[in-house]
C-alpha positions in Angstrom: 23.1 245.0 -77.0 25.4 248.0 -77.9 23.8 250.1 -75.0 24.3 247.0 -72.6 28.2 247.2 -73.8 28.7 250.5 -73.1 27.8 250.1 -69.1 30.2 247.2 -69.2 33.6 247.5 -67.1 35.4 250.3 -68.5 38.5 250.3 -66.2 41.6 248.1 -67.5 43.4 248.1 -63.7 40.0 246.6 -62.7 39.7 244.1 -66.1 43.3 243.1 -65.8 42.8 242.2 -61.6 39.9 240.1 -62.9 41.4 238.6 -65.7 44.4 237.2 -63.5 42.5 236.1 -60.6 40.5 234.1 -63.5 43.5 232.3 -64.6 44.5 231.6 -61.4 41.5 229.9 -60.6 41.4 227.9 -63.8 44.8 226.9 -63.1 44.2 225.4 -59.7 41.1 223.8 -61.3 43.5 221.8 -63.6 45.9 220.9 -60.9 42.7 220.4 -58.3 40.5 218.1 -61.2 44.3 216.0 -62.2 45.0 215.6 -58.5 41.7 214.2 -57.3 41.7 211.6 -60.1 45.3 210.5 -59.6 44.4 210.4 -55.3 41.0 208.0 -56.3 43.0 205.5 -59.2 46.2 205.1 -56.9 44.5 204.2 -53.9 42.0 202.1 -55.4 44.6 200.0 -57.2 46.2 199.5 -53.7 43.2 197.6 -52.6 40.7 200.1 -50.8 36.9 199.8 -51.0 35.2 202.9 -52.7 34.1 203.6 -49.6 37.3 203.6 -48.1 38.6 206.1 -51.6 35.3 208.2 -50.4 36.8 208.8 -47.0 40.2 210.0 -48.7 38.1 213.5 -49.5 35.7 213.3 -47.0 38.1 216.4 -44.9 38.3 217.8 -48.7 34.5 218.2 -48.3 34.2 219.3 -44.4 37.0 221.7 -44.9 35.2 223.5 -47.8 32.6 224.0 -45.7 34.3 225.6 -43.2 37.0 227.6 -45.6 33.8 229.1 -47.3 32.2 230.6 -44.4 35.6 231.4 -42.8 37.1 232.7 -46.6 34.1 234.9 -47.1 34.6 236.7 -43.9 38.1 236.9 -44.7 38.0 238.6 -48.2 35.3 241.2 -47.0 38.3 242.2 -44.3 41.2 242.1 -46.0 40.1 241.7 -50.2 39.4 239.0 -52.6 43.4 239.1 -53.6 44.6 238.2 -50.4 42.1 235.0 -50.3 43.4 234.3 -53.8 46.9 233.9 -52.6 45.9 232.4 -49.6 44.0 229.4 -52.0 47.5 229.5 -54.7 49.5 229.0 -51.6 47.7 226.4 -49.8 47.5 224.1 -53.0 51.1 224.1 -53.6 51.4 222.8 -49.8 48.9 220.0 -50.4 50.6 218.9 -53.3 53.4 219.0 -52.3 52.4 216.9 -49.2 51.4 214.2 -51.8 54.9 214.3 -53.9 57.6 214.6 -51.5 57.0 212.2 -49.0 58.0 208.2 -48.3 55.3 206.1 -49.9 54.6 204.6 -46.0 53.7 207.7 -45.6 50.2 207.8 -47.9 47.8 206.1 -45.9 44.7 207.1 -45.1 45.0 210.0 -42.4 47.6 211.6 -44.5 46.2 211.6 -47.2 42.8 213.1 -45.7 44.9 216.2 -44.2 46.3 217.1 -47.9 43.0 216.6 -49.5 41.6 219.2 -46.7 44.5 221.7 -47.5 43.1 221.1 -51.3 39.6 221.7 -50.6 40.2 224.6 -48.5 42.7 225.9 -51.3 39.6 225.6 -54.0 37.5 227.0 -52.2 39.2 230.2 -51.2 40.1 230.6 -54.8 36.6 229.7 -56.4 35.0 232.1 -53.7 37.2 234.9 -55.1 36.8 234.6 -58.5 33.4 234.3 -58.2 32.6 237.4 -56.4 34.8 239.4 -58.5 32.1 239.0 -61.3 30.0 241.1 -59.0 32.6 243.8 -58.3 33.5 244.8 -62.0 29.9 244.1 -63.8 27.4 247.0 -63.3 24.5 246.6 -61.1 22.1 247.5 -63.7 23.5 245.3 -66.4 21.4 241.8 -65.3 22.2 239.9 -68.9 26.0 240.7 -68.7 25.7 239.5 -65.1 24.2 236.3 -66.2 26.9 235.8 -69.5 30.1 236.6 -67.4 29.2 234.3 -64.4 27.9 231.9 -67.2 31.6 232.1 -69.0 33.1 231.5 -65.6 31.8 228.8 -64.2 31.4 227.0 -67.6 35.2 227.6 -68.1 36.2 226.2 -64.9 34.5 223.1 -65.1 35.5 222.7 -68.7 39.5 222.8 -67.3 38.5 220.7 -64.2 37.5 218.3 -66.8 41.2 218.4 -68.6 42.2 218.3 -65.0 40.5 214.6 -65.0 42.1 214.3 -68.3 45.5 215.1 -67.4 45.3 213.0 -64.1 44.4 210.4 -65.8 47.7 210.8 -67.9 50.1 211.4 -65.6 49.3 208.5 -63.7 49.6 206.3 -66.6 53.1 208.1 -68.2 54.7 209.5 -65.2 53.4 208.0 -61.9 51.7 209.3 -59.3 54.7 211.6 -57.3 56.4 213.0 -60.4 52.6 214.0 -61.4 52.1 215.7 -58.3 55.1 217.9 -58.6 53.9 218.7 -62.0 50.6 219.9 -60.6 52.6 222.1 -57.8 54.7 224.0 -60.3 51.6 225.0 -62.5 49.8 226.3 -59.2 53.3 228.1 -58.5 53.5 229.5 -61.7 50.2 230.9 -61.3 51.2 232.2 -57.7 54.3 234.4 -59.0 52.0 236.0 -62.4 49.4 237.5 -59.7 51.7 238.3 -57.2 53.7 240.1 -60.0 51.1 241.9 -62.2 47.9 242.1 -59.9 47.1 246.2 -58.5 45.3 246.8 -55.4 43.0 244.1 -53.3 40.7 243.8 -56.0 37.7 245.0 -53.9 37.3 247.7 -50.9 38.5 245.7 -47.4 36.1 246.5 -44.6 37.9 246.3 -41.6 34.0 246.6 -39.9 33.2 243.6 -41.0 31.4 240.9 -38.3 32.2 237.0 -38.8 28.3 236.8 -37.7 27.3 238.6 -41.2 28.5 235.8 -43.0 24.9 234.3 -42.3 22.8 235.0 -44.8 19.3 237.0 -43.6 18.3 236.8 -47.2 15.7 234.4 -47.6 16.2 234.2 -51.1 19.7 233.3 -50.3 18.9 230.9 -47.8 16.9 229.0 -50.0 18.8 229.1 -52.9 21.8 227.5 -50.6 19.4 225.0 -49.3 18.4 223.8 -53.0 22.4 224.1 -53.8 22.7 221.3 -51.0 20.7 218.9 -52.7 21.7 219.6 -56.2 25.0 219.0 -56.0 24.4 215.8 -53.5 22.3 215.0 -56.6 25.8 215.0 -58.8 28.3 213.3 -56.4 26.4 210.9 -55.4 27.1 209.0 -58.6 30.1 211.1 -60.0 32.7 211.0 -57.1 33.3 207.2 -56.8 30.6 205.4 -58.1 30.8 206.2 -61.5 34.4 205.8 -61.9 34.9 203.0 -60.0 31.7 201.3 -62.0 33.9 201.9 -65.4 37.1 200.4 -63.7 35.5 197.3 -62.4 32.1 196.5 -63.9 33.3 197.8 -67.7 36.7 197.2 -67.9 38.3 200.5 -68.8 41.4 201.7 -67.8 42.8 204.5 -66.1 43.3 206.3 -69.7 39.8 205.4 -70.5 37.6 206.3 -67.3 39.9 209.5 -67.3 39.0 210.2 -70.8 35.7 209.9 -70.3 35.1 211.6 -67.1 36.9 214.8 -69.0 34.8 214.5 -71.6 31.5 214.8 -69.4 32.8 217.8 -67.7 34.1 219.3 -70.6 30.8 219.1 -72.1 29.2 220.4 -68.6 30.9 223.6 -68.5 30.7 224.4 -72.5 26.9 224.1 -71.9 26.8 225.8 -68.8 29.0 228.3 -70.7 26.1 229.1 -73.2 23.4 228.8 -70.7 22.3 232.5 -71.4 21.9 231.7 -75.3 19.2 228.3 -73.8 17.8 229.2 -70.9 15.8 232.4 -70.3 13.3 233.7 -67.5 9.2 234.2 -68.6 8.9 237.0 -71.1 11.2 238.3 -74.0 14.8 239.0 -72.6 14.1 238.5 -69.2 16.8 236.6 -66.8 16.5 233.4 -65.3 14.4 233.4 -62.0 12.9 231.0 -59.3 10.8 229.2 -61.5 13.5 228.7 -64.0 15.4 226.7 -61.9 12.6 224.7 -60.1 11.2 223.5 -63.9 15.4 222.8 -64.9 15.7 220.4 -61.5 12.3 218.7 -62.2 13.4 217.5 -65.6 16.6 216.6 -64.3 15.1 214.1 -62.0 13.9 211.8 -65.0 17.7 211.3 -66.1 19.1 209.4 -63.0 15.9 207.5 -63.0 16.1 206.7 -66.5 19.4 205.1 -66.0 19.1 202.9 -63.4 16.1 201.4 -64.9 17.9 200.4 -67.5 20.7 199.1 -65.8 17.8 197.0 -63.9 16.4 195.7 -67.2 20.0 194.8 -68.1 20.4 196.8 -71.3 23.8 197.6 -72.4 25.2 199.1 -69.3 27.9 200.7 -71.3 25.2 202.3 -73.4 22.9 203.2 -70.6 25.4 205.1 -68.1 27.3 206.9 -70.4 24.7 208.2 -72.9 22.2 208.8 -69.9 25.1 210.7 -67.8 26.0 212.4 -71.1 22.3 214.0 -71.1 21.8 214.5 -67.4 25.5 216.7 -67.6 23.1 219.3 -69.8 20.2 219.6 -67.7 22.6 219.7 -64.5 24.7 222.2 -66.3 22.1 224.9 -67.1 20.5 224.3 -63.9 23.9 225.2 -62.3 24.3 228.1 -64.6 20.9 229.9 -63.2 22.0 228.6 -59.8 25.4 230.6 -60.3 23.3 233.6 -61.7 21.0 233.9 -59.1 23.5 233.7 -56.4 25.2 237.1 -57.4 22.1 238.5 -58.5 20.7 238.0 -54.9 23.5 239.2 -53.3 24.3 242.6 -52.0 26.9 244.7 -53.5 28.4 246.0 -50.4 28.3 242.4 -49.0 28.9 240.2 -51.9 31.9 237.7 -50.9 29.9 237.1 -47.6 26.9 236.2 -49.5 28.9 234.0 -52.4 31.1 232.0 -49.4 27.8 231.2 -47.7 25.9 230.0 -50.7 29.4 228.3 -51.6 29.5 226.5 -48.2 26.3 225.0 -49.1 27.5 223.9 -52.0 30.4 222.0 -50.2 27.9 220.6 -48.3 26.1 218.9 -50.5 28.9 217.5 -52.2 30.1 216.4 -48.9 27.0 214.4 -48.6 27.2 212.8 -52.5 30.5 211.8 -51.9 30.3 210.2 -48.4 26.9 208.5 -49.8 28.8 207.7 -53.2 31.2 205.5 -51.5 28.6 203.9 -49.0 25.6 202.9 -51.6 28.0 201.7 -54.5 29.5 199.1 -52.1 26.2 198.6 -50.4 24.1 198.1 -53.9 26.0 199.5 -56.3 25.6 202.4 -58.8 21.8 201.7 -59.0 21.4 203.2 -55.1 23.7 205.7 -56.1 21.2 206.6 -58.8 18.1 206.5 -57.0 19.5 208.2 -54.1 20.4 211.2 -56.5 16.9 211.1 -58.0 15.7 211.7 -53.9 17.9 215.0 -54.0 17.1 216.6 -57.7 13.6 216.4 -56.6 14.3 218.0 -53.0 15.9 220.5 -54.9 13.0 221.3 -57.3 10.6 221.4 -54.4 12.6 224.1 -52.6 13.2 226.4 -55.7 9.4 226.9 -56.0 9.9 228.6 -52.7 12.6 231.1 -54.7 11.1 234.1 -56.1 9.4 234.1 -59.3 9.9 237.1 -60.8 13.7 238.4 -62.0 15.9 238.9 -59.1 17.5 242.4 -59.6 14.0 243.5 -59.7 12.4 241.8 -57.6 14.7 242.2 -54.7 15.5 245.3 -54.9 19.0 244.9 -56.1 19.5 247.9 -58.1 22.0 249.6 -56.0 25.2 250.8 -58.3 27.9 248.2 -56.9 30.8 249.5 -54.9 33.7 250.5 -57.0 36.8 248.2 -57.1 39.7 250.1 -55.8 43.2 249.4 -57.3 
């Protein structure tokens, strides 16, 4: 462990660049978790169907797509800090869009054109912060790889959780415009601290770069997007409207309530997927997590959904059923994420890295596109049930194609053991 210290990032311009694109990012995680929650309760209190709430984030969805591909091309041209501002900068606007405008004005079309400048503000931020891990941690250093990434993405789905939380709160105390405008000066506030103390790009800008690079010829890549697809599908599908909307309506709870819960789960999600590295191991003492890690982790997780909504058949408690069932499927789905998150960056070339994380990333928009268009579509069809059954259907298509990952660790067994390219301040 002391010998794995001493090859970790030395450099405090490069720690300090990382360090504030971090908060960044887990400040527009509050203000992007808060705003989605307060978007889903206001317009479903106004009388839309869930599938109609669906469709308010279906551009959210489509436009992550795109901003991944595009935003990895982007920060290997011009650096990870000028996507980063490009994110901050685009999530004040689509707040703002929300807060400043005549209530006429939120109907459904509008409303879809801020929730795209949203996604497409995540996105660029997430995909920055992200491949940062791989610029500052040491090619030969697989565990602290695994930890840091681990830390990160636990972290940020721990504050997208408060982010539920807070919406939540802010639509019960302040209303839904004043909350907005809340949102918008944290994001700001964020904005102005890296803009102020950030040094350099935060990564060397290659000018050479191709927009046709952004596709992966990595098989290992490919299919670890592929299974990315259908594993978050698997989470969506249930999470984005069904869920809540299940709480409101079939349970009873209020706003506070549903919100309070929702954080909780996520919370919960990103503490475990936080101490993934302590859990979950590859085959063989100290080895990372590999292919067959994550094929056995999605396997498991398939018994959860169905669990559930064979109780909710059976007519046991539904109360008891969804949340303690969810509350278990959030740790398989967390550590499974985790190695997901791992793999990603250990696959990835150094001297390609934001290309490689926007790609895999744009899968992962992908499949949440398709859980939360399906979300909307099966609860009002049959309820949370199909929503359950149909993310049993994606768990397991996720298992299948991890087999096809490799088995063996992936620094080593891809060749990965290039030094990475230095971060230039």
């Amino acid at each position: 462990m002391a010998a794995e210290s001493a090859r970790a990032p030395s450099g405090k311009s490069d720690l300090r660049n990382y360090a504030l694109v971090t908060g960044a990012y887990w400040a527009d995680t509050i203000a992007d978790g808060a705003s989605r929650i307060l978007v889903l309760f206001y317009f479903y209190e106004r009388g839309y169907s869930p599938f109609a709430v669906a469709s308010l984030f279906l551009f959210y969805e489509v436009f992550g797509i795109v901003t991944n591909l595009v935003g990895g091309f982007l920060a290997a041209r011009l650096g990870l800090k000028a996507t980063l501002l490009m994110g901050l900068g685009t999530q004040i606007v689509a707040l703002g869009m929300l807060a400043t405008v005549p209530e006429a004005w939120l109907v459904v079309p509008y409303v879809m054109a801020a929730q795209a400048l949203s996604g497409i503000a995540k996105d660029l931020t997430k995909m920055s912060s992200k491949s940062a891990v791989k610029l500052v941690v040491p090619a030969d250093a697989p565990a602290t790889l695994y930890r840091w990434v681990a830390i990160l993405t636990g972290s940020k789905n721990a504050l997208k959780g408060v982010g539920f939380f807070i919406g939540g709160l802010l639509l019960t105390v302040v209303g839904f415009r004043t909350a907005m405008l809340l949102l918008a000066a944290l994001v700001l506030v964020a904005l102005v601290v890296t803009v102020s103390l950030m040094r350099g790009d935060l990564g060397q800008p290659d000018k050479k770069a191709r927009f046709a690079q952004m596709f992966s010829n990595s098989r290992a890549v490919n299919i670890l997007a592929g299974a990315r697809i259908f594993l978050f599908a698997s989470r969506d599908v249930w999470f984005v409207v069904g869920l809540p909307v299940f709480l409101r309506s079939e349970l009873g709870w209020s706003f506070w309530e549903v919100g309070t819960f929702l954080a909780v789960w996520v919370i919960g999600y990103g503490i475990v997927q936080a101490s993934a590295p302590r859990f979950v191991r590859g085959q063989g003492a100290g080895s990372e997590p590999d292919g067959r890690t994550a094929t056995w982790l999605a396997f498991v997780l398939a018994a959860f959904p169905a669990g559930i909504a064979l109780g909710l058949t059976a007519d046991v408690d539904p109360a008891l059923v969804v949340v303690g069932g969810l509350l278990a499927f959030g740790v398989i789905f967390a550590m499974n994420s985790a190695v997901h998150s791992y793999l990603i960056l250990s696959y990835a070339d150094s001297d390609k890295v934001a290309m490689n994380v926007g790609f895999y990333y744009m899968a992962n928009a992908g499949g949440r596109l398709t859980g939360t268009v399906l979300s909307g579509l099966l609860y009002q069809w049959q309820g949370l049930e199909a929503c359950l059954w149909a993310s049993v259907a994606f768990v397991l298509a996720a298992g299948l194609l991890s087999r096809l990952l490799p088995g063996t660790p992936a620094a080593t067994s891809l060749g990965l053991g290039r030094p990475a390219q230095p971060v230039r301040p």
